[in-house]
N, C-alpha and C positions, 0 to 999 in steps of 0.2 A: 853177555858183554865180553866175557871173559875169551868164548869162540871166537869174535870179528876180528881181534885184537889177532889172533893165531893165524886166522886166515888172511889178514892183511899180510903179517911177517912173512908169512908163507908163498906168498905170489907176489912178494916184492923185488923177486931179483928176475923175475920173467920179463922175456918183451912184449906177451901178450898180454901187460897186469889188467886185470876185470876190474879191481878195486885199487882207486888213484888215492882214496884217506881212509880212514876208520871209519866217518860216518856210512859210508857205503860199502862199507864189510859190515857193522851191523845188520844194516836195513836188509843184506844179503840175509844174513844169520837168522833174523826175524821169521822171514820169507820161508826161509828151509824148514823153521823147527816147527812153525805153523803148516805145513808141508803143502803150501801154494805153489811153491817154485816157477816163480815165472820163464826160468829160462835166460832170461836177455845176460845176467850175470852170471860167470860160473867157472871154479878153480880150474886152473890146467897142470898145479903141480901135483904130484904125487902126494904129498905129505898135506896140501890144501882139499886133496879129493877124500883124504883120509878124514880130517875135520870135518867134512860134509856129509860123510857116512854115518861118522857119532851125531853129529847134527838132527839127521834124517830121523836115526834110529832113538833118539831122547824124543824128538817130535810126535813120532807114532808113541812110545810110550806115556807119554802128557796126555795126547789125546785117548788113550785108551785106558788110563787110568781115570780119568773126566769119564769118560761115558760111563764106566764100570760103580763110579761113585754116586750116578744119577740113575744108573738103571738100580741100584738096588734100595736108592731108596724109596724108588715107587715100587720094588718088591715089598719092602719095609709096610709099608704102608698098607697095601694091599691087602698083608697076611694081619696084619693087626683088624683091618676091618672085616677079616671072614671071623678071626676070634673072637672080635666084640659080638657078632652075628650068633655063633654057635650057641 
């Protein structure tokens, strides 16, 4: 929330503004950190392209700390039933 809020301030004094309130700098912010990005919205300032970067880069980290937390626990698991086995 804390993002939309920055990328709104951020691309508020452009004439291209992509985002006209907050609610559409969230939905923006959503969008990027899930790493959908559809495209149709998207910073033109420097310092908005910057927020979209940490955006991106928190996004892939969410998701790859998710996967990493699900792949091991079917490792977890895995390894507990060759030991009950042995």
């Amino acid at each position: 929330m804390c993002r939309s809020g920055h990328i709104r301030r951020a691309q508020y004094a452009t004439r291209r503004e992509p985002f006209t309130d907050f609610g559409q700098g969230l939905c923006w912010a959503i969008v990027t950190v899930t790493t959908v990005g559809y495209g149709d919205r998207y910073p033109v300032t420097p310092f908005g392209q910057g927020v979209a970067v940490l955006l991106m880069l928190t996004g892939i980290g969410l998701i790859g700390t998710l996967t990493a937390t699900v792949a091991s626990y079917f490792v977890q698991e895995k390894t507990n039933a060759t030991d009950e086995t042995a």
